[in-house]
N, C-alpha and C positions, 0 to 999 in steps of 0.2 A: 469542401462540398458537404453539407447537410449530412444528407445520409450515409457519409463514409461512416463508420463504426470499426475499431481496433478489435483485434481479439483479446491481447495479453501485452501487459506492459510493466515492465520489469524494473524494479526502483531497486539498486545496488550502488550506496552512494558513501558507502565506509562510516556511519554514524551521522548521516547529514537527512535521513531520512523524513524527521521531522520537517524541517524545512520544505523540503519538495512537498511534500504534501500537504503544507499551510499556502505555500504557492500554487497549486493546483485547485486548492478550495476556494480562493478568491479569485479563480475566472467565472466569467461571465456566468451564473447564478448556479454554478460549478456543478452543472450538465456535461461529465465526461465523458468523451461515445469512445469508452473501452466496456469489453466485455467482463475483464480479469484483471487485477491488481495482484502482482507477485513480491514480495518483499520481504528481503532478508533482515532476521533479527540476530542477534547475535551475544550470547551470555558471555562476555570476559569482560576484563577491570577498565580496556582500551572505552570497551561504549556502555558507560556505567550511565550515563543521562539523554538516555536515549527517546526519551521521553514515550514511552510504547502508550501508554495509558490514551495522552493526548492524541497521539496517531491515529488510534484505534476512534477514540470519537470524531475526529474529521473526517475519517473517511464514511463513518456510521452516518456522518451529515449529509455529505454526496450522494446518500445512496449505497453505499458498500457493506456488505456482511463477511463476516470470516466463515469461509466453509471450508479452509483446510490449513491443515500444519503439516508440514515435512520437516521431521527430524536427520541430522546429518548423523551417518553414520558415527563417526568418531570424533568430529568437531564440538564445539561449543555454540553453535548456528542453528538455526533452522527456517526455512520458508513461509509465509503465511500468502494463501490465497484467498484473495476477498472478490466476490463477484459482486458487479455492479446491479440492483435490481431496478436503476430507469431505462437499462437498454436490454433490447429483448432482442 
């Protein structure tokens, strides 16, 4: 349906991150109806090529801004929230 719109959708894919989100950029003229993008990054040696840079501008192409970072308390992780600004 058109007008359905998500609120929050949460990409946790153990270092495959990039990917989903290069697959998500190439639908349909990658008009996403979420309101929130959550996505775990994570600093150890396991996700050294994580490509964050690239991420970061895909989703900045869709539309998306980073408006927040959550740091994990004692982990090596933390959250990035990027708000979609074509869905209102």
């Amino acid at each position: 349906h058109p007008d359905v719109v998500f609120d929050v959708l949460k990409i946790d894919v153990e270092g495959h991150e990039f990917n989903c989100v290069k697959g998500m950029s190439t639908m349909a003229d990658a008009r996403i109806p979420v309101r929130f993008i959550q996505l775990e990054r994570q600093k150890t040696d396991m996700y050294k090529d994580i490509k964050a840079d690239e991420i970061d501008e895909l989703l900045k192409d869709m539309g998306f801004v980073l408006t927040r970072e959550i740091r994990h308390g004692f982990a090596k992780y933390y959250e990035r929230i990027y708000t979609n600004t074509r869905v209102s």
